[in-house]
C-alpha positions as CSV (number, residue, x, y, z in Angstrom):
1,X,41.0,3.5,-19.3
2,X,43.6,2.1,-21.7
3,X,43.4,-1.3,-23.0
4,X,44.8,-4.8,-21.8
5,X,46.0,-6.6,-25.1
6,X,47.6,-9.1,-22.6
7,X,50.9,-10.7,-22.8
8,X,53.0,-11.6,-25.7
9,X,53.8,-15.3,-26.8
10,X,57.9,-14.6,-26.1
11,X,57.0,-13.1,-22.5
12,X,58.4,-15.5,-20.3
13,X,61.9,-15.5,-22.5
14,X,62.1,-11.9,-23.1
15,X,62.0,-11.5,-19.0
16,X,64.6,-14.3,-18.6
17,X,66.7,-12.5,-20.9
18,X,65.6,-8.9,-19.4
19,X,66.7,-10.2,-15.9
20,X,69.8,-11.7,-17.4
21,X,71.1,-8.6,-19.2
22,X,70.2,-6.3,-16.2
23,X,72.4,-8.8,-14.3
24,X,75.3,-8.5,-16.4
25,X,75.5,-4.9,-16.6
26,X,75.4,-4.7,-12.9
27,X,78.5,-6.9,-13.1
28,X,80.2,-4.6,-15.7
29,X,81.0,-1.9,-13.2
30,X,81.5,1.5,-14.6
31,X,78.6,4.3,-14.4
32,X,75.5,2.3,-16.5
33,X,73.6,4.0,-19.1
34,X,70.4,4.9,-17.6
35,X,67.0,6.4,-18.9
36,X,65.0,9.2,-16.7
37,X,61.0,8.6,-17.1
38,X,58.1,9.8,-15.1
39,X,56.8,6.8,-13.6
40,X,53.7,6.4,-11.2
41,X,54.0,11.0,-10.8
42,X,57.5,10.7,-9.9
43,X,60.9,10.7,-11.9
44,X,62.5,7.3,-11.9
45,X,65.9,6.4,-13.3
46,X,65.8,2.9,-15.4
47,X,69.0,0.9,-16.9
48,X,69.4,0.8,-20.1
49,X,70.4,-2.6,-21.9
50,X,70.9,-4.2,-25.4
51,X,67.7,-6.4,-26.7
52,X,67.7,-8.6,-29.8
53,X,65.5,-6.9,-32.3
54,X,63.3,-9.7,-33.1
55,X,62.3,-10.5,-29.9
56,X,60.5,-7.6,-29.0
57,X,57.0,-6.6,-30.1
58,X,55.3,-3.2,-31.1
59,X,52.9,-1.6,-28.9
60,X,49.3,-2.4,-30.3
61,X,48.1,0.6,-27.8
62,X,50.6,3.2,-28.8
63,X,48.9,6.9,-29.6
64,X,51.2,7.1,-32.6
65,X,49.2,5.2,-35.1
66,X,45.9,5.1,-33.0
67,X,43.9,7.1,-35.7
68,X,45.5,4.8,-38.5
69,X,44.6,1.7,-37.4
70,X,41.7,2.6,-39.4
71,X,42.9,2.2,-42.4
72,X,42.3,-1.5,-42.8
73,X,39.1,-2.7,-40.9
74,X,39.9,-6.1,-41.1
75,X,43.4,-5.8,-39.7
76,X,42.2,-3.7,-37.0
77,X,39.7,-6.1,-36.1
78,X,42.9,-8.6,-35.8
79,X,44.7,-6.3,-33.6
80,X,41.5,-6.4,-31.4
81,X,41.5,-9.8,-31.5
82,X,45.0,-10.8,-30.8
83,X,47.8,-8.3,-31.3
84,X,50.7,-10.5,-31.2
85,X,50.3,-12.1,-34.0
86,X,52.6,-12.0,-37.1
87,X,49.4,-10.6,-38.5
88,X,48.8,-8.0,-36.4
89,X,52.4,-7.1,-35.7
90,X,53.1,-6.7,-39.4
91,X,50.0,-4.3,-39.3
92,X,52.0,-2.0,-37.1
93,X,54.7,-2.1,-38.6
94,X,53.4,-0.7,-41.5
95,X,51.0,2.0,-40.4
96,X,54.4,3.0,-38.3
97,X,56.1,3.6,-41.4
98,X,53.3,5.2,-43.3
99,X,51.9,8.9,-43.7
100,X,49.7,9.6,-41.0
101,X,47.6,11.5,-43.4
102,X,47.4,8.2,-46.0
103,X,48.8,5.0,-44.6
104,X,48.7,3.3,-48.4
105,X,52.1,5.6,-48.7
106,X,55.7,5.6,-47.0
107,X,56.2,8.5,-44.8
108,X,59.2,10.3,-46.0
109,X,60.0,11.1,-42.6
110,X,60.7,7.3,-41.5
111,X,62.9,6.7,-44.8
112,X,65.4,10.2,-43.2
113,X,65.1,7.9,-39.6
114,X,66.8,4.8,-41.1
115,X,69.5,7.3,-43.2
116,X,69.8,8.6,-39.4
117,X,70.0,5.3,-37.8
118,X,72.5,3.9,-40.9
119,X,74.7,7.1,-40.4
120,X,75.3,7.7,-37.2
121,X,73.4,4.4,-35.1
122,X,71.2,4.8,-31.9
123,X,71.3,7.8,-30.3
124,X,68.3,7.5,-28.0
125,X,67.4,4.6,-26.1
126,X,63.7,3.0,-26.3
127,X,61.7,1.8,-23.6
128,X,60.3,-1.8,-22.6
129,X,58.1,-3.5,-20.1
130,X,59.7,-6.5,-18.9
131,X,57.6,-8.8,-21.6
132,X,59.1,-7.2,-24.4
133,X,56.4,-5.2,-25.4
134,X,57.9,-1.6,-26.6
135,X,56.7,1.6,-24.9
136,X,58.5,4.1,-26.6
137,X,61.0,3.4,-29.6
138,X,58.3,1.6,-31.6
139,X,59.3,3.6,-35.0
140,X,62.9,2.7,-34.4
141,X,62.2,-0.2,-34.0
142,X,60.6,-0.6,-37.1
143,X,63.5,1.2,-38.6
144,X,66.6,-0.6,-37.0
145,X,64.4,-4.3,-38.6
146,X,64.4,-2.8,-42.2
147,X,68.0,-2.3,-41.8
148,X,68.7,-5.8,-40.9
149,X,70.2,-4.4,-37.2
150,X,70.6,-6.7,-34.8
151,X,69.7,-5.0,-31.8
152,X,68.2,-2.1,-30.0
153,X,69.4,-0.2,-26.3
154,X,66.6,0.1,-24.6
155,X,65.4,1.1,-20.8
156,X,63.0,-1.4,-18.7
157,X,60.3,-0.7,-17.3
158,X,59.6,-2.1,-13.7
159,X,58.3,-5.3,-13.7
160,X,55.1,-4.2,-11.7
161,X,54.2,-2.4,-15.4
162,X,50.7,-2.4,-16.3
163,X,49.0,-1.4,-19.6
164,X,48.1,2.0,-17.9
165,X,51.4,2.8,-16.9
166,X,52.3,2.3,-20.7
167,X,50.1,4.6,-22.0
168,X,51.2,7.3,-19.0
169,X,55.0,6.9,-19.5
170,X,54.8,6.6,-23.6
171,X,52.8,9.9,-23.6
172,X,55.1,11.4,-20.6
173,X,57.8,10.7,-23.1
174,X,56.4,12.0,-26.0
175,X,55.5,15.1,-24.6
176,X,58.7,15.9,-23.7
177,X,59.8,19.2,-25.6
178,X,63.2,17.4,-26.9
179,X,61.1,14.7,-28.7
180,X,61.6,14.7,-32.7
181,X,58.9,13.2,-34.0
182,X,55.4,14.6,-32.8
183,X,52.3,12.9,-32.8
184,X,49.9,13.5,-35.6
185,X,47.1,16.4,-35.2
186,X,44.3,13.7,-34.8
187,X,46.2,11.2,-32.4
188,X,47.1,14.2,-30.6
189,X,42.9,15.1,-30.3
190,X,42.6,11.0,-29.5
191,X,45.1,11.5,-26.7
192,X,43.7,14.2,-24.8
193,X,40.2,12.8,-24.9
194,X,41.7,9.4,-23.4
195,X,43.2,11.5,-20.5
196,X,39.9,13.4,-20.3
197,X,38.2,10.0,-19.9
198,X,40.9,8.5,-17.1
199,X,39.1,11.1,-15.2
200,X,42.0,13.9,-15.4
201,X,40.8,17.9,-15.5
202,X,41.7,19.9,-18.5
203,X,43.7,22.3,-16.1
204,X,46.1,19.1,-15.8
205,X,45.9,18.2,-19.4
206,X,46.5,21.5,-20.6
207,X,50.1,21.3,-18.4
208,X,51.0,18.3,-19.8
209,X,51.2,18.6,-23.0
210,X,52.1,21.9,-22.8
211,X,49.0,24.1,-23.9
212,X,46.4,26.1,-22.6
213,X,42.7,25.2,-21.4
214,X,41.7,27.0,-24.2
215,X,43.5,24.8,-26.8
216,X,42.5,21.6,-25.7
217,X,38.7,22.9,-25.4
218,X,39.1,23.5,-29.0
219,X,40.7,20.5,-29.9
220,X,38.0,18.3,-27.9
221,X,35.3,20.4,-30.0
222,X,37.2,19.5,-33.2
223,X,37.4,15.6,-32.0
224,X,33.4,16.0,-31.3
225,X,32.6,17.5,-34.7
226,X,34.7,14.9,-37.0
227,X,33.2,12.1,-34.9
228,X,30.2,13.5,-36.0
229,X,31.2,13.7,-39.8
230,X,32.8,10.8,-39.3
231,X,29.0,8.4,-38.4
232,X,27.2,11.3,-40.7
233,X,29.5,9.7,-43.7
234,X,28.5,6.4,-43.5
235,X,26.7,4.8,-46.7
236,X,26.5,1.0,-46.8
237,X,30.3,-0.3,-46.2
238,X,31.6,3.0,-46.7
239,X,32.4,5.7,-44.1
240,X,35.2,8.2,-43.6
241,X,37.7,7.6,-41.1
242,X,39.5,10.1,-38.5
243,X,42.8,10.1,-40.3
244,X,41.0,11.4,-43.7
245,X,40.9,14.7,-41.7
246,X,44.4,14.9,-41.3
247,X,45.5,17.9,-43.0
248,X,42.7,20.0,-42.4
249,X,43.9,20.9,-38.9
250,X,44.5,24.4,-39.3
251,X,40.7,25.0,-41.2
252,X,39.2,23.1,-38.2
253,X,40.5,25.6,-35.7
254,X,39.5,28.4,-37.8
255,X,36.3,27.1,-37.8
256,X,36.0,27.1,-34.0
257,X,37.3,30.0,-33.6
258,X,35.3,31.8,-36.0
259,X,32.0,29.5,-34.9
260,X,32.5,30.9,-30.9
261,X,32.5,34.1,-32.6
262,X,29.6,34.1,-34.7
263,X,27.5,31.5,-32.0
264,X,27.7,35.0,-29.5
265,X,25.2,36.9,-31.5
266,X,23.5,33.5,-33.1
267,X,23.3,30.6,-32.8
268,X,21.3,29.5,-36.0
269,X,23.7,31.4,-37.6
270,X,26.7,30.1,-36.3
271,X,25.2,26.4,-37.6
272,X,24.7,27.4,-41.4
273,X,28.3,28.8,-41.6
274,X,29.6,25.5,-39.6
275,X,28.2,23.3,-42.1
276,X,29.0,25.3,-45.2
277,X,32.5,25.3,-44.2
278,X,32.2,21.8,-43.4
279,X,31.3,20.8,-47.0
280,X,33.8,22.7,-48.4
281,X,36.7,21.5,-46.1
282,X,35.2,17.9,-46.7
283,X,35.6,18.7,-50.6
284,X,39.1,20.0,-50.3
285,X,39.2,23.6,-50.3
286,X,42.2,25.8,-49.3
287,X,41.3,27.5,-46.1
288,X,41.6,30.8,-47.8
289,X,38.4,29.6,-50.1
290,X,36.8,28.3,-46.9
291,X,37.1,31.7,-44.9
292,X,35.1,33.0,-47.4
293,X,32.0,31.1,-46.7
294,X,30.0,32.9,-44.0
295,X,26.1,32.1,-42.9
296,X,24.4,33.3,-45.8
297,X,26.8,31.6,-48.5
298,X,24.3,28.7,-49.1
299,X,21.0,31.0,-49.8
300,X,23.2,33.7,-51.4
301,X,25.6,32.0,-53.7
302,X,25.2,28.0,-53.5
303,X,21.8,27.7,-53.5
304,X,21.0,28.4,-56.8
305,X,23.9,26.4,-58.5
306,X,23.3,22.9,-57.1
307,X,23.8,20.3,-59.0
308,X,21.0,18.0,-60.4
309,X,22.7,14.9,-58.3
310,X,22.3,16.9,-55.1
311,X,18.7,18.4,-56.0
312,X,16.9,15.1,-57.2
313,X,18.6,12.8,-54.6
314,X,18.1,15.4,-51.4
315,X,15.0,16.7,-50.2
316,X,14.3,18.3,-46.6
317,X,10.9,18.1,-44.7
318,X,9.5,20.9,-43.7
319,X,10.4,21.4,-39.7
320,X,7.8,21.0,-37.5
321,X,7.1,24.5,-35.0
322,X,8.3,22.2,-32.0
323,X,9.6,18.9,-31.1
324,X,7.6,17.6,-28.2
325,X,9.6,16.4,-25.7
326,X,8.2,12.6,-24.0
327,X,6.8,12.2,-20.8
328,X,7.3,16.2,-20.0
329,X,4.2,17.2,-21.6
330,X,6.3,20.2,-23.4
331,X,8.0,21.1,-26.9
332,X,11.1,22.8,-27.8
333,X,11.8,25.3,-30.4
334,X,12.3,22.6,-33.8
335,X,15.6,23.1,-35.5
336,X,16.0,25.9,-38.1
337,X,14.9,24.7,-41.5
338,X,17.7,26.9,-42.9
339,X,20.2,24.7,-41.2
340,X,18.5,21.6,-41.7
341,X,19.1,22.3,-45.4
342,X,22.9,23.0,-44.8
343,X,22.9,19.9,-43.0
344,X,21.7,17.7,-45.4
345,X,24.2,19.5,-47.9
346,X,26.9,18.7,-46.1
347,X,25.4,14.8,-45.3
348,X,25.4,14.2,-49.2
349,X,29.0,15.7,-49.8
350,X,29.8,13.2,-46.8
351,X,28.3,10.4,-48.4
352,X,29.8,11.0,-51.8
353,X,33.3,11.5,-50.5
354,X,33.3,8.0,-48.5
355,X,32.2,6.3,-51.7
356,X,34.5,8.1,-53.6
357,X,37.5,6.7,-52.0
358,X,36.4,3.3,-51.1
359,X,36.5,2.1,-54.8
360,X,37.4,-1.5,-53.5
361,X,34.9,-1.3,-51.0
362,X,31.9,-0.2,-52.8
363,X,29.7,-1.5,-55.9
364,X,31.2,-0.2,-59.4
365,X,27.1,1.9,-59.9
366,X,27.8,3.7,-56.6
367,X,31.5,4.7,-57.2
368,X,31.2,6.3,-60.2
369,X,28.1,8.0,-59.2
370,X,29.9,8.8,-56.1
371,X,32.8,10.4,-58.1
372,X,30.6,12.5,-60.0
373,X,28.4,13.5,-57.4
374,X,31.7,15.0,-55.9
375,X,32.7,16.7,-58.5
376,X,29.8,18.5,-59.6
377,X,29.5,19.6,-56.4
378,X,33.1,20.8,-55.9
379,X,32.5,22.6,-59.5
380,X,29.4,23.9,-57.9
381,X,30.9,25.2,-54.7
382,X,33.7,26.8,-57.0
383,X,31.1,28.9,-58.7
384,X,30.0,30.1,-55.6
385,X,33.2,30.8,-53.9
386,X,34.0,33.7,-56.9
387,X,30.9,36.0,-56.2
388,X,31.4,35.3,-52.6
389,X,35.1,36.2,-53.3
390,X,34.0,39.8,-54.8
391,X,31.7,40.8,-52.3
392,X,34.1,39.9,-49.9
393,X,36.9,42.2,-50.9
394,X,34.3,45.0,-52.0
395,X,33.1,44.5,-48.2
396,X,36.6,45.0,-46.7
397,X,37.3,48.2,-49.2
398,X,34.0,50.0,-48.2
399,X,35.8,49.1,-44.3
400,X,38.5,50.0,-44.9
401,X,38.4,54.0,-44.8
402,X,35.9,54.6,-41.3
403,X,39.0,51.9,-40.2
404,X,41.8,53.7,-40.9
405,X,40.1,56.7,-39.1
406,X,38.8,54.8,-36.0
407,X,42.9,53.8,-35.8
408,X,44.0,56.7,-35.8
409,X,42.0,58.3,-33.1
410,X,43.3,55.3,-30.6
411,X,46.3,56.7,-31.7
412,X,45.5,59.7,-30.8
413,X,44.1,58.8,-27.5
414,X,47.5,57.1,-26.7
415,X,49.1,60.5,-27.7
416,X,46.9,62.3,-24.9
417,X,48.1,59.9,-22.3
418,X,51.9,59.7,-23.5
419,X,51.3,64.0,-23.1
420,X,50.2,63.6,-19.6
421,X,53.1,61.9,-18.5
422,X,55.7,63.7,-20.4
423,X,54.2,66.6,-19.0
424,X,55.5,65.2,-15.4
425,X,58.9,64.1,-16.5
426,X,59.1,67.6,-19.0
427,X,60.3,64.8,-21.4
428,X,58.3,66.4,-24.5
429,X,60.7,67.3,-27.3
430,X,58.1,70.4,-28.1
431,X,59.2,70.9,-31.8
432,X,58.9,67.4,-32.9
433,X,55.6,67.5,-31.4
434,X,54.6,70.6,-32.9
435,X,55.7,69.7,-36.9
436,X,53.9,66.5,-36.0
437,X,50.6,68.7,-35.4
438,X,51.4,70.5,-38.5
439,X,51.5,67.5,-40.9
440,X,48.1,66.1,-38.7
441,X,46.6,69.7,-39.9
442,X,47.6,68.9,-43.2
443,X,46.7,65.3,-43.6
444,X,43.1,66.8,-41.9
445,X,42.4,69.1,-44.6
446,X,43.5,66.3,-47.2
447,X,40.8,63.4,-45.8
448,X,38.0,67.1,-46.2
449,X,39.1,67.2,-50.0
450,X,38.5,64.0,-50.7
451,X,35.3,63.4,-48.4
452,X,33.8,66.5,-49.9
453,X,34.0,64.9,-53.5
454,X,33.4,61.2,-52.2
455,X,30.5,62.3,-50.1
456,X,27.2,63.6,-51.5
457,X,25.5,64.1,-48.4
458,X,27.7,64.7,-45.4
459,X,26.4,64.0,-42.3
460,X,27.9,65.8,-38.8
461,X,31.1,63.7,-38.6
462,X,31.7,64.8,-41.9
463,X,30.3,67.9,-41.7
464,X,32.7,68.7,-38.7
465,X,35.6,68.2,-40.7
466,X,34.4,70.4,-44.2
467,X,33.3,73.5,-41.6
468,X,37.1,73.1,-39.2
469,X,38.9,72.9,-42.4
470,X,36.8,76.1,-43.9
471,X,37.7,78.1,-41.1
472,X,41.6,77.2,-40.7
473,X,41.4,78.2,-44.6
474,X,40.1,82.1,-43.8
């Protein structure tokens, strides 16, 4: 259900002038400039006129910077409160011109829009209800104002509009393939879970915006899981925010992926190497240092270089054998203490990254404890990585010969098959074939050389191989 921020204080006089406009452009003749929107589940043609750039207002509800208005509590309480005001409307502007990943910064990409705009003017038209209220266009908006433009071209919306038909057509609109300027990874998450709650099935989600079921079930468990880290973060006024996971989209959906994966054959499992990645995502890592983390990282690596901070602040109860479930009369299996320990881990790095970046925010004591905290543990997790690293690679080089074998006999399946059917067609150049079986016979008695040195005590695989060589040798 989207929100109802009511109506701007310029309403009535943005729909006098609306109505005017629309009136004079009928009386201009020619073919009008028009916009084509989905409106209501049907395609709708709208005019397209010219609106004084000061009278119009940003949209408070607009997916673009829903994640951002985060950034400043306060601000975002004002936008709740009343988001007409020159308060809140100057709020909006900025976050529209910041980084999505760090709104205290300009976003290069809306200082190219204005060289755009400067350059070669309007190309596109924006949208507006009849109030003023922009539905799409709010970043030009923003844009066209810096540069001291006059005014904006712009469609109108029926005057019927409601709030919900803004947030349909903006995202209809922003979905559409030819769009420049995409929505950031988490208000991307926050729009699907908003059509999810208006009651629509992922099936039709999935369609709109152009993606599978499978994508937006893993972008819905991504949204779950940093709401999660998100309330786990919180100490005193500090707490991490949505948009502070920005950039780590692509180690979040290798941590689904590789979480379905590993949640097949366990569960418990599955949970350590969740929240071991978790820290280390939450402290920065590449994703290549966080693929290396698996389920036993913590008890194999970690464990033993912990930093005093962590081990004299955190300490985890024993878990009970069951948690008794009220009024049933019955227990369930108590969560693994192994993952309790991981949790808590990942609950302190939580805790010490939200202090750590709310140095206005927090007491001068817990910031620089904070800071430290962080970096010890980052240093600690470091440490860790590098055996983890080794064991790694010496894990993929003991796979990587019974590999190379298992691939070629699916390649030589597929030859069998490819046979049969040449043998139907007579399409088999015959001597090709046959120098190929000549270098297999050769490559075959190459991998019995070296597996007779490499390996002590053959068993009948190998065994095979040594006694089929032997006998082509006689």
């Amino acid at each position: 259900m989207s929100t109802d921020f009511g109506r701007p204080p310029l309403a009535a006089e943005n729909r006098d002038l609306v109505e005017e406009r629309l009136r004079e452009a009928k009386r201009a003749g020619g073919v009008p400039e028009t916009l084509r929107i989905e409106w209501r589940g049907n395609p709708l043609q709208v005019e397209v006129i010219d609106m004084p750039v000061n009278s119009l207002y940003y949209n408070p509800g607009t997916h673009r910077i829903r994640a951002q208005r985060t950034h400043d509590p306060l601000l975002d309480q004002e936008l709740d409160r009343d988001a007409f005001t020159r308060v809140s409307q100057d709020y909006l502007h900025n976050l529209l011109k910041a980084l999505p990943a760090d709104p205290s910064k300009e976003d290069p990409d809306f200082d190219e829009l204005k060289k755009s705009l400067e350059q070669f003017g309007q190309s596109d038209p924006g949208l507006i209800t009849y109030d003023g209220v922009l539905v799409n266009g709010n970043t030009r908006r923003a844009a066209l104002q810096e540069l001291g433009k006059g005014s904006i071209r712009v469609g109108v919306l029926p005057a019927s509009c409601t709030w919900e038909d803004i947030s349909q057509v903006e995202l209809s609109l922003q979905l559409r393939r030819d769009h420049r300027r995409d929505y950031s990874y988490i208000n991307r998450l926050l729009a699907i879970e908003e059509q999810l709650a208006a009651g629509r099935t992922v099936q039709v989600i999935a369609r709109e915006f152009r993606t599978t079921v499978r994508a937006c079930e893993q972008d819905m468990w991504v949204l779950q899981t940093l709401n999660d880290l998100v309330d786990r973060s919180k100490t005193g006024p500090a707490q991490l925010r949505l948009l502070d996971f920005e950039e780590a989209q692509e180690k979040l959906k290798e941590l689904h992926r590789r979480y379905v994966k590993e949640s097949a054959s366990s569960k418990e499992k599955a949970d350590l190497m969740k929240e071991s990645r978790l820290a280390a995502i939450v402290l920065d890592f590449s994703k290549t240092d966080v693929r290396l983390i698996e389920p036993e990282f913590r008890a194999r690596y970690l464990g033993q270089r912990l930093p005093e901070s962590f081990t004299s602040q955190v300490s985890v109860a024993p878990a009970a054998a069951g948690v008794a479930i009220p009024g049933l009369n019955r227990t369930v299996r108590a969560a693994d203490p192994k993952v309790a320990e991981a949790r808590a881990l990942t609950d302190f790095v939580l805790r010490a990254k939200a202090a750590a970046v709310s140095e206005k925010t927090v007491p001068a004591q817990q910031f620089t404890e904070a800071t430290k905290a962080l970096a010890d543990m980052k240093k600690a997790v470091e440490e860790a990585l590098e055996p983890a690293g080794k064991d790694a690679r010496f894990r993929k080089r003991k796979q990587a010969a019974p590999d190379r074998v298992l691939d070629a006999c699916q390649d030589i399946e597929q030859c069998v098959t490819d046979l049969m059917l040449s043998r139907a067609s007579r399409s088999l150049d015959e001597e090709v074939f046959d120098e190929a079986v000549v270098k297999l016979r050769a490559s075959l008695a190459k991998l019995a050389m070296e597996s007779a040195r490499s390996i002590s005590e053959p068993g009948d695989g190998v065994t095979w191989l040594l006694d089929a060589v032997r006998e082509e040798e006689r």
